[in-house]
N, C-alpha and C positions, 0 to 999 in steps of 0.2 A: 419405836416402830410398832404400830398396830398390830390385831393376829389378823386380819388379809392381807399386809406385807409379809409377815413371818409365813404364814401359808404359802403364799406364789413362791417365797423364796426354798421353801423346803422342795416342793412341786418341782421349780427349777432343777436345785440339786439332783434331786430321785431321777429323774428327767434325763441327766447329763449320767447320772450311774450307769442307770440302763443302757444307755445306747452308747458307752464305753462296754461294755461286756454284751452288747450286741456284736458291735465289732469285731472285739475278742472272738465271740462266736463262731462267725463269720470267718474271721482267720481260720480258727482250728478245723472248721468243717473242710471249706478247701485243702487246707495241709493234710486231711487225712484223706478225701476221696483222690486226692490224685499224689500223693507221696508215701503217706502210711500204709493205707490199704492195700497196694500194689504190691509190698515189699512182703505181705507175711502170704503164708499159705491159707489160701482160699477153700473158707468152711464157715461153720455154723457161727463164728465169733465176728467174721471179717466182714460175712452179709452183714451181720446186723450193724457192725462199725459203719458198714457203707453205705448203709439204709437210714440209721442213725444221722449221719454225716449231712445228707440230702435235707433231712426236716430240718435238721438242726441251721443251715444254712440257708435254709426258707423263713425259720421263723428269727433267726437274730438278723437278714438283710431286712423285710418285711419292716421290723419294728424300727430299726434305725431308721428306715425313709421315714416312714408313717408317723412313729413315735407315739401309739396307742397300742395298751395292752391288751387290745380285746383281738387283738393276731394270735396272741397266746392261746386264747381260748379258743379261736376259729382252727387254729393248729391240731388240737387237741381235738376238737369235732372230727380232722381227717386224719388225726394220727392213729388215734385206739382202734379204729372199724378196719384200720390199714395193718394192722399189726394183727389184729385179731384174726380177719381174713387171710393174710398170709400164713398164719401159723396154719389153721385147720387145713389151708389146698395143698402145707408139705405133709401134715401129720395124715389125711384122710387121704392124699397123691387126687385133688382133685383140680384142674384148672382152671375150673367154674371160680371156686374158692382166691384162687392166686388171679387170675383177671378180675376180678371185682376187689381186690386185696389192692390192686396196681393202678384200676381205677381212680379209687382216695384219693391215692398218694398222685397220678396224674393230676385230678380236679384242683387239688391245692398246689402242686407246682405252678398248674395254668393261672390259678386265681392270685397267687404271686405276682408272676409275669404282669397282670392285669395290671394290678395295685401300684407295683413301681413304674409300670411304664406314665401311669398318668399322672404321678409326680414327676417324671421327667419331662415329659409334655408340657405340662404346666409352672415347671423351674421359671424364675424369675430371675434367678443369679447362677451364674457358674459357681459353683463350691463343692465345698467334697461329697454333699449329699447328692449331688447331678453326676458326677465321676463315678463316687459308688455305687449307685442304682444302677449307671447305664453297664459296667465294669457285670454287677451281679444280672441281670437281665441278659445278659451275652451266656454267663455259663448257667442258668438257671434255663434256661432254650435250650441247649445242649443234652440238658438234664430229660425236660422235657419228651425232646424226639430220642431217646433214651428209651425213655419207656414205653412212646408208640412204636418203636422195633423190636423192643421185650413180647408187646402184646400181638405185636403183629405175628412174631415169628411163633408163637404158642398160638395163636386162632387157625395161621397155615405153617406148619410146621414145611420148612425148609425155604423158607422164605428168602435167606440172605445165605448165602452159598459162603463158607468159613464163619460161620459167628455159631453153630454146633447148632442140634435138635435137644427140647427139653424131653427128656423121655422118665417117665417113672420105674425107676428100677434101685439097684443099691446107689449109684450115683447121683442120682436125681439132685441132693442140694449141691454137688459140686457144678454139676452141667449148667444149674440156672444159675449159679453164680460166677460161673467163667462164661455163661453167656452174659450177663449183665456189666461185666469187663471187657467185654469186646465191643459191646454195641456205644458203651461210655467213649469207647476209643473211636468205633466207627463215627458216630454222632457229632464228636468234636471234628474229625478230621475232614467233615462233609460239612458242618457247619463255617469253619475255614475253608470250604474248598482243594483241601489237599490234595484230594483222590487219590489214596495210598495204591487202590486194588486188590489187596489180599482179601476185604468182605464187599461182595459183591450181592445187590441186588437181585432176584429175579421176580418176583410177582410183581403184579401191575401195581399194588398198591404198595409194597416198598417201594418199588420204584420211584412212584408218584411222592413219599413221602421223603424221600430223600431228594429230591430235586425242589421240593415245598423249600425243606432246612436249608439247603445249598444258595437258592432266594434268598432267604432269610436271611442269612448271615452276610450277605453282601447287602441287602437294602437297610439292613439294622444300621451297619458304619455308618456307611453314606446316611443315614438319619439323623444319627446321632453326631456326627460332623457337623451338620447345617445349626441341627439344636443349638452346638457350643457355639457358634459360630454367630446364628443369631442376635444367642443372649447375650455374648459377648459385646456383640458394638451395639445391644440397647444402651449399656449401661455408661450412664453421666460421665462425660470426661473423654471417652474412648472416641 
């Protein structure tokens, strides 16, 4: 075996590492934003689990699809300025600080969303890489309109009638982090269509943004049905 067989084949290996403890990743980020994190009491440890949990689940689905390290790094471009900023709008109680902190962390959920959607578009075969993209692209949306009713509801405080006011006082990290647990829940259950009614809209532009998500989640299916569906009876034989 020559060394540019020995090379491809290592490149392989490295290759199949990674994107097994993408996976892995992937698993654990889900298991804790919506099983772990729930269960303990919400403070300065469970934000950051849950905040954690979000990157972490953007950058190991990200790199499975993609399978290029330079997600890593693009990661990293919106995770420090997102961390950084958050920390100063709790320590200095500024909102300037935490919206532009939520921003990042928005830009790179969307630029996610972006990335897997257009390997799913452009799948050639039904495989688990088209299942797991569409699978994470469904709750990485979620995530998403997450954080435009975070941002929403701190630009016009009272925005969403039951999801609490960020107000800076002794509670301030408990309030924004039982609001970022309510909106997780609102988001999901609007993004399904459930319509629980306990957190209700009232500005125009919640409004508008929940009936966007509520779209969303019914035209995503229906898309992503046709996709398999599609690719399905391209494929030889079928």
């Amino acid at each position: 075996m020559n060394s540019t067989a020995q090379e491809y084949c290592i490149d392989s290996i490295n290759t199949i590492q990674w994107r097994k403890w993408g996976f892995l990743g992937a698993l654990f980020a889900i298991a804790a934003i919506f099983f772990i994190v729930p269960v303990f009491e919400k403070n300065f440890y469970t934000h950051s689990l849950l905040e954690c949990s979000f990157i972490l689940l953007i950058l190991s689905s990200v790199y499975v699809i993609d399978a290029q390290r330079y997600i890593l790094t693009t990661g990293l471009f919106f995770l420090i300025p997102f961390i950084y900023f958050d920390l100063l709008g709790f320590q200095y109680q500024s909102l300037a600080y935490i919206i532009i902190a939520y921003g990042f962390s928005l830009a790179f959920t969307l630029l996610a969303i972006v990335v897997l959607m257009r390997k799913i578009v452009y799948a050639p075969l039904v495989n688990t890489d088209l299942i797991f993209g569409a699978l994470i692209v469904y709750l990485l949306s979620g995530i998403l309109w997450t954080k435009f009713y975070f941002i929403e509801n701190m630009l016009t405080p009272g925005s969403f009638n039951g999801a609490g006011i960020l107000n800076f006082d002794s509670t301030t990290i408990l309030n924004a982090y039982e609001q970022q647990f309510n909106f997780l829940y609102y988001s999901f259950a609007t993004l399904a269509t459930l319509g629980m009614g306990d957190i209700t809209p009232l500005s125009h532009l919640a409004k508008s943004l929940t009936a966007v998500e509520a779209m969303f989640g019914q035209l995503f299916v229906a898309i992503i049905i046709a996709k398999l569906v599609s690719v399905w009876w391209q494929v030889p034989g079928k």
